[in-house]
Backbone of each chain as nested JSON, in Angstrom:
{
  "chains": [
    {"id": "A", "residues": [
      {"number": 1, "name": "UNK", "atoms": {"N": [-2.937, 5.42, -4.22], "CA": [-3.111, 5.343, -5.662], "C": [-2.905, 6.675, -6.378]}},
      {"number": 2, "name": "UNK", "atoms": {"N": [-3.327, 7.793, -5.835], "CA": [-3.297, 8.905, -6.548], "C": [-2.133, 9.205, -6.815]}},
      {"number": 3, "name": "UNK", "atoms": {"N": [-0.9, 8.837, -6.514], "CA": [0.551, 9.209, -6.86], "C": [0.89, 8.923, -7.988]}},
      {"number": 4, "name": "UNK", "atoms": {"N": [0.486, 8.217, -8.101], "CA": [0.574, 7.132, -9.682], "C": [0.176, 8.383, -10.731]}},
      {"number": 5, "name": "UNK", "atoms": {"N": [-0.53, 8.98, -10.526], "CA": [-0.868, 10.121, -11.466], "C": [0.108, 10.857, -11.979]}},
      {"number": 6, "name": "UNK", "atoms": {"N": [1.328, 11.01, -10.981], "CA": [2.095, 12.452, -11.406], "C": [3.038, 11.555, -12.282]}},
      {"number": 7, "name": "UNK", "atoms": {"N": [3.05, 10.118, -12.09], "CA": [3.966, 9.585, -12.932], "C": [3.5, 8.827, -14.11]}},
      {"number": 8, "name": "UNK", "atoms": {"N": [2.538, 9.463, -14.966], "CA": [1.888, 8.751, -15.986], "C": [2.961, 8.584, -17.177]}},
      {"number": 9, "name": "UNK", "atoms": {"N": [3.636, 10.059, -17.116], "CA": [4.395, 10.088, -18.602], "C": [5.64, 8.833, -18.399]}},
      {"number": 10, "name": "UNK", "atoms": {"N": [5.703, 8.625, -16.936], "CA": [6.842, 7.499, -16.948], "C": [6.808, 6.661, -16.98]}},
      {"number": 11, "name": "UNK", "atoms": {"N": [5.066, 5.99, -16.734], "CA": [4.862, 4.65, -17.177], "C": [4.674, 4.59, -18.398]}},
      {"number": 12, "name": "UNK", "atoms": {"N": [4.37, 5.956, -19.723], "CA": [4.024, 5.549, -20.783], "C": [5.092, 5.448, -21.577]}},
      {"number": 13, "name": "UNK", "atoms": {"N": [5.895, 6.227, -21.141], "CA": [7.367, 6.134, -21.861], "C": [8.41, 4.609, -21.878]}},
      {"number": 14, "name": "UNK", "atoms": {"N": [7.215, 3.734, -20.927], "CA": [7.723, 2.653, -20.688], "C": [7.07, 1.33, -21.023]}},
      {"number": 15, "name": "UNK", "atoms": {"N": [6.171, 1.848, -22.138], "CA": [5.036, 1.159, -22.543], "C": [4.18, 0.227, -21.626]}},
      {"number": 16, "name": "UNK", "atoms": {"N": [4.132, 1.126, -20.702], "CA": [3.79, 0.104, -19.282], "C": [1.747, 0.604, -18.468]}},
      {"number": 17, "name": "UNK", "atoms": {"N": [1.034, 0.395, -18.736], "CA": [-0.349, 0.159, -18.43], "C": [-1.005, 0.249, -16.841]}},
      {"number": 18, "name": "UNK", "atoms": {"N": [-1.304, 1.042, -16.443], "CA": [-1.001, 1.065, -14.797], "C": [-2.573, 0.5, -14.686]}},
      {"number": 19, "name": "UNK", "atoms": {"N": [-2.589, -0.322, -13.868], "CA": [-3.904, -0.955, -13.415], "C": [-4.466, -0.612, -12.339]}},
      {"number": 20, "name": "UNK", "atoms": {"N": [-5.318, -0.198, -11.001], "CA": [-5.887, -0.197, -10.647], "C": [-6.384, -1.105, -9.358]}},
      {"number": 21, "name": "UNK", "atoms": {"N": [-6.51, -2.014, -8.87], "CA": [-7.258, -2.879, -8.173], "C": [-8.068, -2.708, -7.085]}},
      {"number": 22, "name": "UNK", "atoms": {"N": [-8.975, -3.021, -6.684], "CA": [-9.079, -3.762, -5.244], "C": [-11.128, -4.032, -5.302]}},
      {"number": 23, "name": "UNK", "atoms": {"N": [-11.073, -4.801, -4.13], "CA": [-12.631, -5.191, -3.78], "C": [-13.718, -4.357, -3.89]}},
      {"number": 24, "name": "UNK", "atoms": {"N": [-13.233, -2.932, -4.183], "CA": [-14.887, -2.037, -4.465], "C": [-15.719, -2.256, -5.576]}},
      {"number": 25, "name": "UNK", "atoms": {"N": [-16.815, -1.825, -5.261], "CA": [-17.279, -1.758, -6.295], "C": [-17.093, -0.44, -7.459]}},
      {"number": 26, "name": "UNK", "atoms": {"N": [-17.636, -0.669, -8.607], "CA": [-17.179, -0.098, -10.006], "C": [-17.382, 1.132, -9.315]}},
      {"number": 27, "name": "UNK", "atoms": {"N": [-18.797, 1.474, -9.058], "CA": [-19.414, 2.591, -8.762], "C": [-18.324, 3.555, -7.235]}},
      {"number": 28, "name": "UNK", "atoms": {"N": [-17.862, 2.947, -6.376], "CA": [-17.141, 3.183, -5.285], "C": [-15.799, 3.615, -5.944]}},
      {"number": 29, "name": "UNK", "atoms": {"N": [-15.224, 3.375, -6.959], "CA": [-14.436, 3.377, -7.228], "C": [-14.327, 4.46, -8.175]}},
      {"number": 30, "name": "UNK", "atoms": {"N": [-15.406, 4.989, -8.747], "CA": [-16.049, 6.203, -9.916], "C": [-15.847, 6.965, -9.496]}},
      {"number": 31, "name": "UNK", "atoms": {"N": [-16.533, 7.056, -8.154], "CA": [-17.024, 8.466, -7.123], "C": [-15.639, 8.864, -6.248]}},
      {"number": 32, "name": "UNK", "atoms": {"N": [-14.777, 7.876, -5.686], "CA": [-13.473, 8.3, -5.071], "C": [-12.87, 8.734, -6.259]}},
      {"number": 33, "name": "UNK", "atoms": {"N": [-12.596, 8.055, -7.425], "CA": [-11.31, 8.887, -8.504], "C": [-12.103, 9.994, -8.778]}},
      {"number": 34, "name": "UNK", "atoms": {"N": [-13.475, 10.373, -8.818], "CA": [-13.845, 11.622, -9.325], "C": [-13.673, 12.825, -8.086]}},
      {"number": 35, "name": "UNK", "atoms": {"N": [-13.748, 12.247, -7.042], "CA": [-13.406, 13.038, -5.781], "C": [-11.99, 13.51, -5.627]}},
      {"number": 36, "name": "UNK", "atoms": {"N": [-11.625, 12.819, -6.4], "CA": [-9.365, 13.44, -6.673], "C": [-9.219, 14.058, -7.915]}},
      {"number": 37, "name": "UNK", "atoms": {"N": [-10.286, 14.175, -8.514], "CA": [-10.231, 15.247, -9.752], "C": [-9.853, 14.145, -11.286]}},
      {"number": 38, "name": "UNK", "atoms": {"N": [-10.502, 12.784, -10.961], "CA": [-10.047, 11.896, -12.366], "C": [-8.538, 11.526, -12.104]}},
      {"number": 39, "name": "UNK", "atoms": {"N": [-8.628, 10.276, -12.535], "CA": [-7.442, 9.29, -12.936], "C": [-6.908, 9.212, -14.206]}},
      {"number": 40, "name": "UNK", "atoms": {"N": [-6.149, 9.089, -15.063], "CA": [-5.674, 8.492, -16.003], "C": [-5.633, 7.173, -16.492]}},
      {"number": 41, "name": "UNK", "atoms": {"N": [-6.185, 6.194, -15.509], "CA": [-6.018, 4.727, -15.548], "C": [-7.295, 4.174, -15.266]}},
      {"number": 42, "name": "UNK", "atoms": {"N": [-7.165, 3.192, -15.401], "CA": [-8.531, 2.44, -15.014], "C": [-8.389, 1.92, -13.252]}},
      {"number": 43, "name": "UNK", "atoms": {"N": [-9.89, 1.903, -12.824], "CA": [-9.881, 1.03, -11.465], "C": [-10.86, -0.473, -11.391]}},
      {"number": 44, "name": "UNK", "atoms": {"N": [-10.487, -1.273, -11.46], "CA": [-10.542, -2.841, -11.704], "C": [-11.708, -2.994, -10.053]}},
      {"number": 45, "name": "UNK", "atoms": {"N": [-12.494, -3.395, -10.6], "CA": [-13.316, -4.361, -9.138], "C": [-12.868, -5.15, -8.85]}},
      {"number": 46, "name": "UNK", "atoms": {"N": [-12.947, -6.495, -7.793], "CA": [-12.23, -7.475, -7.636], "C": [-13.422, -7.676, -6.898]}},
      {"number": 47, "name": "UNK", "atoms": {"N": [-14.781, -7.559, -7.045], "CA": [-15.612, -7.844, -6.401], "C": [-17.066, -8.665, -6.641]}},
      {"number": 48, "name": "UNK", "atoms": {"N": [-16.852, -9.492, -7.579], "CA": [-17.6, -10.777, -8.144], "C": [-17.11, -11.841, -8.635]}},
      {"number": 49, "name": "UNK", "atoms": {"N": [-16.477, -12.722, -8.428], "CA": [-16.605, -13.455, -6.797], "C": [-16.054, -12.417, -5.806]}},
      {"number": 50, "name": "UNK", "atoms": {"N": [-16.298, -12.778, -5.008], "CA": [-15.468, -10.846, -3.78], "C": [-13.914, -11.29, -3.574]}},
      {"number": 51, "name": "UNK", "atoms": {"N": [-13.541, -10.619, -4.354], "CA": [-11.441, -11.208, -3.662], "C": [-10.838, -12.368, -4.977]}},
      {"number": 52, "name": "UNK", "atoms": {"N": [-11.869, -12.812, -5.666], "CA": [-11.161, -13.979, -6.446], "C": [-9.761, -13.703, -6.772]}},
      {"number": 53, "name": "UNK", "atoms": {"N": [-9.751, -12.132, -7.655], "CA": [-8.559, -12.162, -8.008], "C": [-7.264, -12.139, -7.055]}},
      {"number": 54, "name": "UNK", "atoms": {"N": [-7.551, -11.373, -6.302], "CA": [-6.685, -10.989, -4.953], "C": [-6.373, -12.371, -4.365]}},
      {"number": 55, "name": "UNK", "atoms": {"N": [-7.092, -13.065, -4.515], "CA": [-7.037, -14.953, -3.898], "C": [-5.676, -15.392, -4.735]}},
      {"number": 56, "name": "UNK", "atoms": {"N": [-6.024, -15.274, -5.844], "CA": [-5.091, -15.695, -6.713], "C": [-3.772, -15.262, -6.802]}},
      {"number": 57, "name": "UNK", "atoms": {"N": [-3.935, -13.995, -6.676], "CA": [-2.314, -13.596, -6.423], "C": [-1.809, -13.202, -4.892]}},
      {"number": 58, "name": "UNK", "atoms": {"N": [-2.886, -13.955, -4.183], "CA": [-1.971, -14.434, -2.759], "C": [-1.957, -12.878, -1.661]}},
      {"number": 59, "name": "UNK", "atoms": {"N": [-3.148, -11.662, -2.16], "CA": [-3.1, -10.52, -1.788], "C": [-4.262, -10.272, -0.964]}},
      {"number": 60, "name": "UNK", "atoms": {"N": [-5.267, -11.253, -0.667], "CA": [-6.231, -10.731, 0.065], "C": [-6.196, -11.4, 1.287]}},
      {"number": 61, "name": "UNK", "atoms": {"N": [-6.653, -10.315, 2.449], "CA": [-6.355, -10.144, 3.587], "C": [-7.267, -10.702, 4.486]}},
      {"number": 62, "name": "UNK", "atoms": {"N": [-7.371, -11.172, 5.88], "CA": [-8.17, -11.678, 6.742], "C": [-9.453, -10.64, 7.198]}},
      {"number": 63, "name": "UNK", "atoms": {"N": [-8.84, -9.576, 6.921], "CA": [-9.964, -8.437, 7.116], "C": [-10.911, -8.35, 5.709]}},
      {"number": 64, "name": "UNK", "atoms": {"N": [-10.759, -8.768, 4.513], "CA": [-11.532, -9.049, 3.633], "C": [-10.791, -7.721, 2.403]}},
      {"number": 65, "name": "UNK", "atoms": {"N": [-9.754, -7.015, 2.578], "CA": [-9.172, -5.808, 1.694], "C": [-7.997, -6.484, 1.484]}},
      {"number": 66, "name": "UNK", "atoms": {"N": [-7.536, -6.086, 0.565], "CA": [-5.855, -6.68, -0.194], "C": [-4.592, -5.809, 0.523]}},
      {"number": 67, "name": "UNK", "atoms": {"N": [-3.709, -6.173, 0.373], "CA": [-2.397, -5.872, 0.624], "C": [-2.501, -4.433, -0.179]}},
      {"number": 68, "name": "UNK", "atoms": {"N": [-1.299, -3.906, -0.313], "CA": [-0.641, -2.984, -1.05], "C": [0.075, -3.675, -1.94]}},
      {"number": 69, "name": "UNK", "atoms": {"N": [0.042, -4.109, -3.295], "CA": [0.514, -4.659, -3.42], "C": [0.98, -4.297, -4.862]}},
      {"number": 70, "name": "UNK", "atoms": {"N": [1.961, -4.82, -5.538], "CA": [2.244, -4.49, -6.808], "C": [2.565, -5.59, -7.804]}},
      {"number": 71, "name": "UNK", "atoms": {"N": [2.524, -5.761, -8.985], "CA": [3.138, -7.044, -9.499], "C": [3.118, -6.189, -10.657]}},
      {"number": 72, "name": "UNK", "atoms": {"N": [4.719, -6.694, -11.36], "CA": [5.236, -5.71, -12.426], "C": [4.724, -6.876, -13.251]}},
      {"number": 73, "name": "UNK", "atoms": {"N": [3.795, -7.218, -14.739], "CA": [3.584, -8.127, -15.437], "C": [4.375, -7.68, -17.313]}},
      {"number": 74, "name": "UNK", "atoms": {"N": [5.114, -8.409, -17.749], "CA": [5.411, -8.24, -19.276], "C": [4.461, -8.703, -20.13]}},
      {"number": 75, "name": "UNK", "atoms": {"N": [4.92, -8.232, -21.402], "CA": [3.762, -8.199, -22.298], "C": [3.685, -9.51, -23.119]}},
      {"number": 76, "name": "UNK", "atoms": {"N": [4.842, -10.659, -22.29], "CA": [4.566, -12.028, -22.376], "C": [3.536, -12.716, -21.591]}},
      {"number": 77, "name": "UNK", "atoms": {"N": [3.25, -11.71, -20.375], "CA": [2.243, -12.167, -19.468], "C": [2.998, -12.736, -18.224]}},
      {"number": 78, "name": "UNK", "atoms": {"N": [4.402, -12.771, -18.098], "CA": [5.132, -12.988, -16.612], "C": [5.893, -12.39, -16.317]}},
      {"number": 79, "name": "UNK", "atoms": {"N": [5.422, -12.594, -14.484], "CA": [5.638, -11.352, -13.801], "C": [7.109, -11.303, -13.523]}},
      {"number": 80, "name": "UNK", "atoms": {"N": [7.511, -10.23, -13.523], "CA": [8.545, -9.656, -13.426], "C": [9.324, -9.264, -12.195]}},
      {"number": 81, "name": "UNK", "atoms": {"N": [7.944, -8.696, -11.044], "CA": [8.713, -7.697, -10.372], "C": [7.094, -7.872, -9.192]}},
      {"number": 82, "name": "UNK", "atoms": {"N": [7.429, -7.887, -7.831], "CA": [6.351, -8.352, -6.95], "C": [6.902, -7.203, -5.597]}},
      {"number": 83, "name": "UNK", "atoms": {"N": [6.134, -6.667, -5.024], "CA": [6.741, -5.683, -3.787], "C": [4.924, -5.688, -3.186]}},
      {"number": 84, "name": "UNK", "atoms": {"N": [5.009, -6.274, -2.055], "CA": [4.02, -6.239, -1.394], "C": [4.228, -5.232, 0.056]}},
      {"number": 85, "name": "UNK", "atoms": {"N": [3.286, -4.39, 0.607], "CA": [4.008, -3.481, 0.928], "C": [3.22, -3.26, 2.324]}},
      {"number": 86, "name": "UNK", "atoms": {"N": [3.573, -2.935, 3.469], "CA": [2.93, -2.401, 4.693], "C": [1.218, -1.804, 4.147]}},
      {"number": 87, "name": "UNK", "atoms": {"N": [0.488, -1.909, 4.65], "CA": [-0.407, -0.972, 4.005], "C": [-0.708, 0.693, 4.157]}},
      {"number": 88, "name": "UNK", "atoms": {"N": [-0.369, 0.979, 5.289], "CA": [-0.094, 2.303, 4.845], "C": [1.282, 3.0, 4.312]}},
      {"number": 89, "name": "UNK", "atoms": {"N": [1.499, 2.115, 3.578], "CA": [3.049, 2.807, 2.272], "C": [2.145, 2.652, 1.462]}},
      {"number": 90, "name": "UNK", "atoms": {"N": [3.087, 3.505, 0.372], "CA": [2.936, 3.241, -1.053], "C": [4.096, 2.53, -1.623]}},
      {"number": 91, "name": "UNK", "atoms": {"N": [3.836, 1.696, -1.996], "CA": [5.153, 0.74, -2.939], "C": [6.452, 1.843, -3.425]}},
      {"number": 92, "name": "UNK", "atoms": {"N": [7.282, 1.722, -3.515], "CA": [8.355, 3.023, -3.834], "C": [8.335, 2.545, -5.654]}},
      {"number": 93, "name": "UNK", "atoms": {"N": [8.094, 3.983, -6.133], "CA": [7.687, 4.012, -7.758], "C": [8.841, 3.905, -7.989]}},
      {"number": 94, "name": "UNK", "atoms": {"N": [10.13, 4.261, -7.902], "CA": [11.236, 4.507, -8.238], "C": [11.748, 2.8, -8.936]}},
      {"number": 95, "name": "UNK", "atoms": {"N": [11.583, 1.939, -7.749], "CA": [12.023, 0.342, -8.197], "C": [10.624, -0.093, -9.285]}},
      {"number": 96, "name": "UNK", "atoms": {"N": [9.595, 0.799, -9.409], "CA": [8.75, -0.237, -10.2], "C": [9.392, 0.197, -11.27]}},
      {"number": 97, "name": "UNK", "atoms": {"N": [9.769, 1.377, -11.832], "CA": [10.409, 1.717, -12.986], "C": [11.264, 1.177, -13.287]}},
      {"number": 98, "name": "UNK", "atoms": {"N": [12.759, 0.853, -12.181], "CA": [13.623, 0.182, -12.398], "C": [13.115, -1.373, -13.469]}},
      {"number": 99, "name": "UNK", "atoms": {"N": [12.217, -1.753, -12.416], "CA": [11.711, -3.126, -13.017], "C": [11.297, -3.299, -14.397]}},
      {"number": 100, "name": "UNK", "atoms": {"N": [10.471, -2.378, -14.664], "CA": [9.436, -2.091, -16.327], "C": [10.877, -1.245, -17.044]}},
      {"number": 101, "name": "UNK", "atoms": {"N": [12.037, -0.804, -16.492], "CA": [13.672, -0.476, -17.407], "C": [14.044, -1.687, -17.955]}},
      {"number": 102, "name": "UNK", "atoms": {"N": [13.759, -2.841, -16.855], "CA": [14.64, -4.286, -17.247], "C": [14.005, -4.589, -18.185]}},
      {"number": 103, "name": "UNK", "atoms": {"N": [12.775, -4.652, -18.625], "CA": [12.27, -5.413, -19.656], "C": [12.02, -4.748, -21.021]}},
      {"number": 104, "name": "UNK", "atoms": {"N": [13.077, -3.399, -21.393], "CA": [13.012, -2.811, -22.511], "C": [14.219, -4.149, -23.273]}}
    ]},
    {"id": "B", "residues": [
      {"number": 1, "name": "UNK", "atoms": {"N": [5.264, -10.668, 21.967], "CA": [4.781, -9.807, 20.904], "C": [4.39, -10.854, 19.626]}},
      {"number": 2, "name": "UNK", "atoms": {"N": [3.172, -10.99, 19.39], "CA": [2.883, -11.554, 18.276], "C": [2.99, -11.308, 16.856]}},
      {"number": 3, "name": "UNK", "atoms": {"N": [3.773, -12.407, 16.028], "CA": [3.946, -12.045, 14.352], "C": [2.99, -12.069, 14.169]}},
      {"number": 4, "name": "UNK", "atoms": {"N": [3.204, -10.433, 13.41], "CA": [1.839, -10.31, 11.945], "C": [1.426, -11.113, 10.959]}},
      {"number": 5, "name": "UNK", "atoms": {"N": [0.733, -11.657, 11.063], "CA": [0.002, -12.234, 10.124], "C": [0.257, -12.212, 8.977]}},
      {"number": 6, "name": "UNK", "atoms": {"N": [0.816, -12.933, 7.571], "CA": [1.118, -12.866, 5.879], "C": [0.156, -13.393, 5.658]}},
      {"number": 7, "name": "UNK", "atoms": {"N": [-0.084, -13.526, 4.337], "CA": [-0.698, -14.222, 3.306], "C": [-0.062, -14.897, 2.734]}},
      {"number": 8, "name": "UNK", "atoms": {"N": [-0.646, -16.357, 2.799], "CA": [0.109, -17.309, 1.798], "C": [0.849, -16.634, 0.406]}},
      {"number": 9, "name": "UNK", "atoms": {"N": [2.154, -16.748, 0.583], "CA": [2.624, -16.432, -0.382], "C": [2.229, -17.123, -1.953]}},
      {"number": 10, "name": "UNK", "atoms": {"N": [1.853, -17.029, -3.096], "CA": [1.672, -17.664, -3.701], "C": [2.27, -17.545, -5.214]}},
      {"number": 11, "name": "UNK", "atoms": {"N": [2.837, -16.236, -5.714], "CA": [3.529, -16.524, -6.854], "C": [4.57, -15.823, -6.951]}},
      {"number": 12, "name": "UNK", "atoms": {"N": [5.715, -15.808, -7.638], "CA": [6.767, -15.667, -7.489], "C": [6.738, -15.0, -8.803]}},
      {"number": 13, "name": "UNK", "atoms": {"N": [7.884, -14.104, -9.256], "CA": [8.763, -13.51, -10.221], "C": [8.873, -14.553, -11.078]}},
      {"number": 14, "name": "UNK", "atoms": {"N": [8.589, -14.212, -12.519], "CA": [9.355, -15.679, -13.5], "C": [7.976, -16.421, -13.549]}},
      {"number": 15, "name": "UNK", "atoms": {"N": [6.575, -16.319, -12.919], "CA": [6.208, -17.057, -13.085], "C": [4.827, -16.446, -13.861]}},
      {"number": 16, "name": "UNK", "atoms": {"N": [3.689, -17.4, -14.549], "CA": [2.272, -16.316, -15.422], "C": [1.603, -15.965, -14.504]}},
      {"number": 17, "name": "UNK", "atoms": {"N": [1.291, -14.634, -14.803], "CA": [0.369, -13.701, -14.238], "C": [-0.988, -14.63, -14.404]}},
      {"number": 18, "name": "UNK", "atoms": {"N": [-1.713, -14.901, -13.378], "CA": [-3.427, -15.103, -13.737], "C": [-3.848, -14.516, -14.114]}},
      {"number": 19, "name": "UNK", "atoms": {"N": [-4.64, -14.788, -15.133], "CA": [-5.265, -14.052, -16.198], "C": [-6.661, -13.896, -15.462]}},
      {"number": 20, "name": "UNK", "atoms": {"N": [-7.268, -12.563, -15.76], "CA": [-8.482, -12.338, -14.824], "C": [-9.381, -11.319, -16.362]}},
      {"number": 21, "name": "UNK", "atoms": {"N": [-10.86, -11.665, -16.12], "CA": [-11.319, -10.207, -16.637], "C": [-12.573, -10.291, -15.127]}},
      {"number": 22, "name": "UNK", "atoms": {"N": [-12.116, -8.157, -15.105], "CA": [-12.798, -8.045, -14.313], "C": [-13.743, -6.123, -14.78]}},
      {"number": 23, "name": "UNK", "atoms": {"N": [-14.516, -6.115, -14.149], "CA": [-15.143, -4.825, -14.784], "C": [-14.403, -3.579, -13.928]}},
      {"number": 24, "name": "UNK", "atoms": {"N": [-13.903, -2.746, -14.835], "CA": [-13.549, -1.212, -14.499], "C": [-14.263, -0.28, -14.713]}},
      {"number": 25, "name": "UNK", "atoms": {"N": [-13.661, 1.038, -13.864], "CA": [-14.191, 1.688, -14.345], "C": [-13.854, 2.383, -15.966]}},
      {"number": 26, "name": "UNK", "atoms": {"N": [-14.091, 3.648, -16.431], "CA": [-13.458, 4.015, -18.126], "C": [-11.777, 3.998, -17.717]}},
      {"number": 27, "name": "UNK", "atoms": {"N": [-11.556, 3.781, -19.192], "CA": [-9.701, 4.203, -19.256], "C": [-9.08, 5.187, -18.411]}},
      {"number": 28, "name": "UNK", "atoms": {"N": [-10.115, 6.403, -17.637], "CA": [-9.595, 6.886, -17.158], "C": [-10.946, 7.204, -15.642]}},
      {"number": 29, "name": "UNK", "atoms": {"N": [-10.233, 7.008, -14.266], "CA": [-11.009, 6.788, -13.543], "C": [-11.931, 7.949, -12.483]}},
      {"number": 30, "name": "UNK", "atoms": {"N": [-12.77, 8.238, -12.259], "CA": [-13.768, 9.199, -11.825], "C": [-13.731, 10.659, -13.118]}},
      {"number": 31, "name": "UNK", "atoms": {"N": [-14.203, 9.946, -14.596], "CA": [-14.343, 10.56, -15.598], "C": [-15.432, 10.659, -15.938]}},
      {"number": 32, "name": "UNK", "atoms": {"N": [-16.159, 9.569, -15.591], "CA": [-17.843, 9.585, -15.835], "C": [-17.92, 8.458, -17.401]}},
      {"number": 33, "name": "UNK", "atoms": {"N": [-16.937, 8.017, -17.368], "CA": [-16.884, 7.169, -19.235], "C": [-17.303, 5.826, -18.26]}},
      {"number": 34, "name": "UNK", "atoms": {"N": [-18.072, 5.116, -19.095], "CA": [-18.814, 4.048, -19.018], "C": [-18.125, 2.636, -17.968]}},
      {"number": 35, "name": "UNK", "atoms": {"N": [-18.489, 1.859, -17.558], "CA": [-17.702, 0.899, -16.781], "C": [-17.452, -0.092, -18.186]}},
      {"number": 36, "name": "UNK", "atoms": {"N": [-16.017, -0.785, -17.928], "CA": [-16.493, -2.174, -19.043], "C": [-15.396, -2.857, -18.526]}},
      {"number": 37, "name": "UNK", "atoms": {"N": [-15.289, -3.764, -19.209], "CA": [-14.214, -5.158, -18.524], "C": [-13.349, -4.933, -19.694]}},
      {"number": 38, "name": "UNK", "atoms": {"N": [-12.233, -5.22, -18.252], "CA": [-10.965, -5.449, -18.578], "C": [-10.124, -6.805, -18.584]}},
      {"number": 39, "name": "UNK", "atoms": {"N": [-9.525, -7.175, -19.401], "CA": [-8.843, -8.735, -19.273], "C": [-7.042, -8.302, -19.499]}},
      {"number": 40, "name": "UNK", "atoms": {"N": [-6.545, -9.24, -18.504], "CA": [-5.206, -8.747, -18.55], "C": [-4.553, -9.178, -19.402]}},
      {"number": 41, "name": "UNK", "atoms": {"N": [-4.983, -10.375, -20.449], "CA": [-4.16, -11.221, -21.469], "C": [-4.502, -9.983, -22.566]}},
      {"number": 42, "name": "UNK", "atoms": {"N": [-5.443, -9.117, -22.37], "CA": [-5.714, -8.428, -23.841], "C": [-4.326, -7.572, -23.759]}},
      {"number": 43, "name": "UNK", "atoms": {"N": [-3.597, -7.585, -22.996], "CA": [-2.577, -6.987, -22.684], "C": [-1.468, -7.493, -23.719]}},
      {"number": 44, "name": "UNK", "atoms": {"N": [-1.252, -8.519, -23.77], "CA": [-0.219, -9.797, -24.184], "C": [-0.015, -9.027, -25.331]}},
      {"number": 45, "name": "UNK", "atoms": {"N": [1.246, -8.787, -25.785], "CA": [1.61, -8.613, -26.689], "C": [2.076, -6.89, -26.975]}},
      {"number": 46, "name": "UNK", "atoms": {"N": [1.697, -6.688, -26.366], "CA": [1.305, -5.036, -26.38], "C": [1.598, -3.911, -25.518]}},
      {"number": 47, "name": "UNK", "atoms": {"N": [1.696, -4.403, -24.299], "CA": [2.209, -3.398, -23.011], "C": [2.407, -4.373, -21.663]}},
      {"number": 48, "name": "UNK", "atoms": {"N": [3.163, -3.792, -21.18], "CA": [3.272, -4.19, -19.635], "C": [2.154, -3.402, -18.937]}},
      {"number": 49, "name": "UNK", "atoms": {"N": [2.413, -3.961, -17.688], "CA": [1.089, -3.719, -16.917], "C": [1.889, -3.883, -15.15]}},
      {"number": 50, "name": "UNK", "atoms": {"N": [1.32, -2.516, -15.048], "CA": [1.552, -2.414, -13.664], "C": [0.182, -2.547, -12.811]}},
      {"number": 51, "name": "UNK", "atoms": {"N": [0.051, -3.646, -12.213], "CA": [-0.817, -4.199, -11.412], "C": [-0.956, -3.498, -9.908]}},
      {"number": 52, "name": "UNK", "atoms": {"N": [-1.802, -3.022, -10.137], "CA": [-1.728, -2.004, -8.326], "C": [-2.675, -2.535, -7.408]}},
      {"number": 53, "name": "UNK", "atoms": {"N": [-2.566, -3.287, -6.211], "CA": [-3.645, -3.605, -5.33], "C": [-3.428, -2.606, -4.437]}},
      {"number": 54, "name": "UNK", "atoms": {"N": [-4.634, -2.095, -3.992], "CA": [-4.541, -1.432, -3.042], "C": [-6.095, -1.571, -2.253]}},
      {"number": 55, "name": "UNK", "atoms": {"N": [-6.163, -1.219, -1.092], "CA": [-6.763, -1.828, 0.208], "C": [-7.913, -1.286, 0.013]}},
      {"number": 56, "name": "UNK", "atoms": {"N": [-8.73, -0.237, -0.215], "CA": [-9.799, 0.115, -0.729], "C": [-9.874, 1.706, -1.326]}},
      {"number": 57, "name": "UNK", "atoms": {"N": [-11.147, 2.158, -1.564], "CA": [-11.313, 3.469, -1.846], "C": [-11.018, 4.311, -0.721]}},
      {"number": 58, "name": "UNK", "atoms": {"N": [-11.181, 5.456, -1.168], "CA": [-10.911, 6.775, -0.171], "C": [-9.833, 6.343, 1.0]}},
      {"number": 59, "name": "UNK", "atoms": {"N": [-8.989, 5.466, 0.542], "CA": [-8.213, 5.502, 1.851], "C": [-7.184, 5.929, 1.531]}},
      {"number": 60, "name": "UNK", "atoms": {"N": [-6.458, 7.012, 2.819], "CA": [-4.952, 7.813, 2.317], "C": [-3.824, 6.929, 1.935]}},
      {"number": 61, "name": "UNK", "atoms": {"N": [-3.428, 7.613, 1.17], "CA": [-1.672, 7.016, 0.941], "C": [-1.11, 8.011, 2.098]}}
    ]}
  ]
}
């Protein structure tokens, strides 16, 4: 997640909202971004019901943690652009941009 | 050698995002600004949204 940082000006230049996810809690999630020196973005719980959302978009795992996962969404509300990824990668930023280019 | 295990694939490109509200932390994260919920339709109209799952805290990229 922390990569996402160096590329803020390129998601904003792309009117594009970087989200956050996974099963921690709020507080778990406070204390790691404050341990990397602050985020720019928000970090989303997914942990009341535990996984609902992750259920829903087909990302949570048998071990009870989500994929790596990405889903490019427009500001119609459909998705665009889906790259689910090994979990120790990071999704390659380069195609999410491509993706959030297509929908200028 | 046994296949890895997927997850039911379940939505495709082209199709609506589920709409979720769920509680975050502030606009900007380990800032110390208040937790509050977020809904992704408040989005609609207004910005794209890059949706990031990732596997938990403190774990390396």
């Amino acid at each position: 997640m922390p990569s996402y940082e160096e590329d803020l000006s390129e998601f904003e230049r792309r009117n594009a909202q970087v989200l956050g996810i996974s099963v921690d809690q709020v507080f778990s999630n406070e204390a790691w971004a404050k341990s990397m020196g602050g985020l720019s973005y928000p970090l989303l719980s997914d942990n009341w019901p535990y996984g609902h959302v992750a259920t829903q978009y087909g990302v949570l795992r048998g071990s009870g943690t989500t994929e790596r996962a990405i889903f490019v969404i427009d500001q119609q509300g459909i998705i665009r652009y889906i790259d689910i990824h090994a979990i120790s990668e990071q999704p390659p930023t380069d195609k999410i941009m491509a993706a959030l280019d297509k929908l200028k | 050698m046994a296949t890895p295990k997927r997850p039911v694939w379940k939505l495709s490109v082209g199709e609506e995002a589920p709409d979720f509200e769920l509680t975050a932390t502030g606009d900007g994260a380990g800032k110390g600004g208040p937790p509050k919920k977020i809904k992704l339709s408040s989005y609609r109209g207004k910005k794209n949204v890059v949706l990031a799952f990732y596997p938990a805290a403190y774990t390396p990229v």
